[in-house]
C-alpha positions as CSV (number, residue, x, y, z in Angstrom):
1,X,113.6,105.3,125.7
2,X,109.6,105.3,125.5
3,X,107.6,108.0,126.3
4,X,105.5,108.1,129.2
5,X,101.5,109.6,129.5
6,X,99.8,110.1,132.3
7,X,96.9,107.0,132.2
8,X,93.7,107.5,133.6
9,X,94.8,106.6,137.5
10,X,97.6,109.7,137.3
11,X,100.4,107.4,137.0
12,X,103.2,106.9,134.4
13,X,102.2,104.9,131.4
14,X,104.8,103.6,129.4
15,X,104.1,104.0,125.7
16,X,107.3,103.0,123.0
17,X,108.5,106.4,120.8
18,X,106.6,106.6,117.6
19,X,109.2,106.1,115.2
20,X,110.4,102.7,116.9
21,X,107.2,101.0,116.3
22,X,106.7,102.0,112.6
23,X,110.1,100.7,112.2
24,X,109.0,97.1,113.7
25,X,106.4,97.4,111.2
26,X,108.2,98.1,108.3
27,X,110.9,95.3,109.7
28,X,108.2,92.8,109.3
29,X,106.4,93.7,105.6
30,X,106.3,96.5,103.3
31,X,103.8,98.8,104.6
32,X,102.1,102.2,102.5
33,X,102.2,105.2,104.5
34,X,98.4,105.0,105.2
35,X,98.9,102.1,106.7
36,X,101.4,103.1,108.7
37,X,99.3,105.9,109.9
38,X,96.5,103.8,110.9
39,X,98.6,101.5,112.8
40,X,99.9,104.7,114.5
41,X,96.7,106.1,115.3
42,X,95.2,102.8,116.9
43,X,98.0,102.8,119.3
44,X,97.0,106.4,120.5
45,X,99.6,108.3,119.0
46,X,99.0,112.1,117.8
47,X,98.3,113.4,114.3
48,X,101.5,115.7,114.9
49,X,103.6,113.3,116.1
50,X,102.4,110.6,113.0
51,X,102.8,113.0,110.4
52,X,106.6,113.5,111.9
53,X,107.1,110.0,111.7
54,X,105.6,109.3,108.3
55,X,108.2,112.8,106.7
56,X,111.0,111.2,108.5
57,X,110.5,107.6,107.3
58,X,110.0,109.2,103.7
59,X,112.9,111.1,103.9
60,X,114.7,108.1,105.0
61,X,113.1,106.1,102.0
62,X,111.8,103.4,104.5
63,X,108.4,104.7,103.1
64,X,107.9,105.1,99.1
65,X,104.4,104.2,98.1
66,X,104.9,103.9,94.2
67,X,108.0,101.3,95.2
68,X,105.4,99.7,97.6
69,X,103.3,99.5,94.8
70,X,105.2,98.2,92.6
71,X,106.4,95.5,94.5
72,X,103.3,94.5,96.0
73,X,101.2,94.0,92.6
74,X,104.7,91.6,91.1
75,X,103.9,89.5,94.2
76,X,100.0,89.4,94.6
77,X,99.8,88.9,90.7
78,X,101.9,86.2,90.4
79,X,101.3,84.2,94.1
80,X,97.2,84.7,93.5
81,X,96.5,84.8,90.2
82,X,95.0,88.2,91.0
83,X,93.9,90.5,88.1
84,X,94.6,94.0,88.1
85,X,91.2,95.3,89.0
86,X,91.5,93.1,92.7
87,X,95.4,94.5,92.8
88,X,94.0,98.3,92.4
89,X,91.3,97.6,94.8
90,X,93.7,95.9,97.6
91,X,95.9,98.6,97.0
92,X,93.1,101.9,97.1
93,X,92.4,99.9,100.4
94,X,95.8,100.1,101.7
95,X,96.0,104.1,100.8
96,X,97.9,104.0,97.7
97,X,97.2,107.0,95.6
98,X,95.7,105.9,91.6
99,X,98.8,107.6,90.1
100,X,101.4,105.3,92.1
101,X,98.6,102.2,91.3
102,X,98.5,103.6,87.7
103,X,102.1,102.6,87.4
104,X,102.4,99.5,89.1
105,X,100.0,98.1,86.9
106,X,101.7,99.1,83.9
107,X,105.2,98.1,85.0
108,X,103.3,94.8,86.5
109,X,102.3,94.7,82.1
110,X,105.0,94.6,80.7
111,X,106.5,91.1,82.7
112,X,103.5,89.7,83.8
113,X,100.3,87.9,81.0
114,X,96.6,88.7,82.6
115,X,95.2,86.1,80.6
116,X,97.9,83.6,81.7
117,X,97.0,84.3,85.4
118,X,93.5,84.2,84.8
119,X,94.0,80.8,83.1
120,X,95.8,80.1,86.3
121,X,93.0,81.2,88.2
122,X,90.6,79.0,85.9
123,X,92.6,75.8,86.3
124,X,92.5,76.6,90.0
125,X,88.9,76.8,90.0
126,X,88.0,74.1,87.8
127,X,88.4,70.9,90.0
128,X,85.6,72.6,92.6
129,X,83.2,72.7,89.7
130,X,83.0,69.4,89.0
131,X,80.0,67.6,88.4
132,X,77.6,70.8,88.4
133,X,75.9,71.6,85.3
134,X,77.6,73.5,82.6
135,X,75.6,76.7,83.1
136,X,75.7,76.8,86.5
137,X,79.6,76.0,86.6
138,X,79.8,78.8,84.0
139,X,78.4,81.3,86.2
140,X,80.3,80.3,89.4
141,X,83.4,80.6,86.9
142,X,82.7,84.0,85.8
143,X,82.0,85.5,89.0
144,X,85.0,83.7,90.6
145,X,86.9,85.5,87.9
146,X,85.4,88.8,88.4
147,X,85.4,88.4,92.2
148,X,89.6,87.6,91.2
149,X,89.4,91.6,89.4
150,X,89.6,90.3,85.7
151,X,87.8,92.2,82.7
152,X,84.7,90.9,81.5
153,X,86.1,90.6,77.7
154,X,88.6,87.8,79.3
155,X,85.8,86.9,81.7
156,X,84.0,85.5,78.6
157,X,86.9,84.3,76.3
158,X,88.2,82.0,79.5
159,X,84.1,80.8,79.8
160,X,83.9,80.2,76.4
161,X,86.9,77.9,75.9
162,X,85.7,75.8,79.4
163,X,82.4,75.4,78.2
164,X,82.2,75.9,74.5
165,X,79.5,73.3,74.2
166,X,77.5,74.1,76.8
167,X,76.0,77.2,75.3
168,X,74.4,75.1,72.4
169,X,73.1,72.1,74.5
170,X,71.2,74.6,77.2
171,X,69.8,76.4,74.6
172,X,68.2,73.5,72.8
């Protein structure tokens, strides 16, 4: 049954228990705890009553952020051809702590090629750069490729095999 608060007229406000609506939540996606707790706290709940909500849902292993994690990176990595830098900054953004992110990433190495996805992401790209010149498409490449979290060592490899040419021919 929900709760009830007194609203700002003096009467009765029905507000659903805590726990039901992270469940809801967690019913529709994977969630970290943080974001959990921020859901909570927009709805007006209490740091007490979110911090029992988040033990409870860890201790019923409906919350596990290094499983989260885990998961999460497998699926961004291979629907976006993300690379890990973007997948540890979307994840710091959701509240994951660097250790659980840490091994995400490494499990996500072992099954998953970061030059394959950012060949992915290059092939993607590719078909909007057609037609502008060769240092200019070169530029847009590389920052679409940093914007996408990939090093700058295969930043310049995956530049250098699209335009391996067009170094010489600017130059000249």
């Amino acid at each position: 049954m929900g709760r009830t608060k007194a609203g700002s007229t003096g009467e009765p406000l029905d507000r659903p228990d805590p726990w039901g609506v992270a469940l809801k939540q967690l019913a529709l996606r994977a969630r970290s705890a943080e974001e959990v707790r921020r859901s909570l706290t927009r709805r007006g709940y209490g740091r007490d009553e979110i911090a029992a909500v988040l033990a409870r849902l860890t201790a019923s292993r409906y919350l596990d952020d290094a499983d989260f994690a885990r998961t999460w990176v497998v699926a961004r990595a291979r629907r976006g051809a993300k690379g890990p830098a973007r997948l540890a900054r979307e994840l710091r953004a959701k509240g994951v702590a660097d250790a659980d992110i840490g091994a995400a990433l490494s499990a996500l190495a072992e099954e998953w090629d970061v030059a394959e996805a950012a060949a992915e992401a290059v092939r993607r790209k590719l078909p909007s750069l057609h037609g502008v010149p060769p240092s200019v498409a070169r530029r847009r490449l590389a920052a679409f490729l940093e914007r996408r979290g990939f090093s700058a060592e295969l930043i310049l490899a995956m530049c250098r095999a699209q335009f391996h040419g067009a170094e010489e021919s600017s130059e000249g």
